[in-house]
C-alpha positions in Angstrom: 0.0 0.0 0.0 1.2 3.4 -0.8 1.9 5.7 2.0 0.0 9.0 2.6 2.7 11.5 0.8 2.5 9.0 -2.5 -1.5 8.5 -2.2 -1.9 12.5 -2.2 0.6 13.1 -4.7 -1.7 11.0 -7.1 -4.4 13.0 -6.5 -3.0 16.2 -6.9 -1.9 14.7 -10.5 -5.4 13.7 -10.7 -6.9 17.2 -9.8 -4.4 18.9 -12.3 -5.9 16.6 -15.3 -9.6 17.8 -13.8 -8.1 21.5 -14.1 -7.0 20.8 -17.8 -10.0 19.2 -18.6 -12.2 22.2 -17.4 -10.3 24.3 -19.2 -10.9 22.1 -22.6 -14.0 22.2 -21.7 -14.9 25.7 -21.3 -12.8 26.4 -24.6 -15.8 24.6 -26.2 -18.6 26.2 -23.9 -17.2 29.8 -25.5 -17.5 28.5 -29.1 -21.1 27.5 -28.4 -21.9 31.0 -27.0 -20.4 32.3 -30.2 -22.5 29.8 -32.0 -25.6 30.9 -30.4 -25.5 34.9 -29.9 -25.0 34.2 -34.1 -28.1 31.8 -34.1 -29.6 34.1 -31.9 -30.5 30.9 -29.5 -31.4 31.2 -25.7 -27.8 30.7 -23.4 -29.8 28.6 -20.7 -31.1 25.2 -22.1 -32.4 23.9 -18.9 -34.0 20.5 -20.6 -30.0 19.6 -21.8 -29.3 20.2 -18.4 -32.0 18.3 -16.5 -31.4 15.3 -18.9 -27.5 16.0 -18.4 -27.5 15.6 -14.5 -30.0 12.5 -14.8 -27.1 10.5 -16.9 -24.3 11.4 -14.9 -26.0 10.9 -11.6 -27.2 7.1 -13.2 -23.3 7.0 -14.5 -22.1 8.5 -11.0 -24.1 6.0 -9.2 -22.8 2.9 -10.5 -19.3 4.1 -9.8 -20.3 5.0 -6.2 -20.5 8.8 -6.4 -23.7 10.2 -5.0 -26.5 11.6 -6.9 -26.3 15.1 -4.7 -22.7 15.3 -5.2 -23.2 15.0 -8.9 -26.0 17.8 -8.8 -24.1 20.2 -7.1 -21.0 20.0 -9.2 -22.8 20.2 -12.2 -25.2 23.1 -11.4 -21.8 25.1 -10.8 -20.3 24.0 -13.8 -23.3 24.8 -15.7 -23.5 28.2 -13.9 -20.0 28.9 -15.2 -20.7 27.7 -18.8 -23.6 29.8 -18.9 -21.7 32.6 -18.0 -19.1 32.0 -20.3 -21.5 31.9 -23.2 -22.5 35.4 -22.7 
């Protein structure tokens, strides 16, 4: 078993590839703001989002994360994309 320095040190790792993957993914949220202030399409698509949170919390479930914890972190990144796209 690793020790507690070694353990912690794979998640920082782990929490640097979660930054990097935000950051991907906001790139993407921006180009969809772009994409709808041209289209003249609503920012807030609160269906997507709904059906979103139900998948992941199904997906989250089976891989023991808990259906609140899944809501909460999505509403804030949804918050934040919204906000982007503006």
């Amino acid at each position: 078993m690793d020790n507690v320095e070694t353990l912690r040190e794979k998640i920082d790792q782990i929490d640097s590839e979660i930054l990097t993957l935000f950051a991907k993914r906001f790139s993407l949220v921006a180009q969809i703001g772009v994409y709808k202030k041209a289209q003249n399409m609503p920012i807030i698509n609160t269906d997507r989002e709904k059906r979103k949170i139900e998948a992941l919390a199904k997906k989250g479930n089976t891989q023991g994360i808990s259906k609140n914890f899944i809501e909460n972190i999505w509403q804030t990144i949804f918050a934040e994309s919204y906000r982007l796209e503006q």
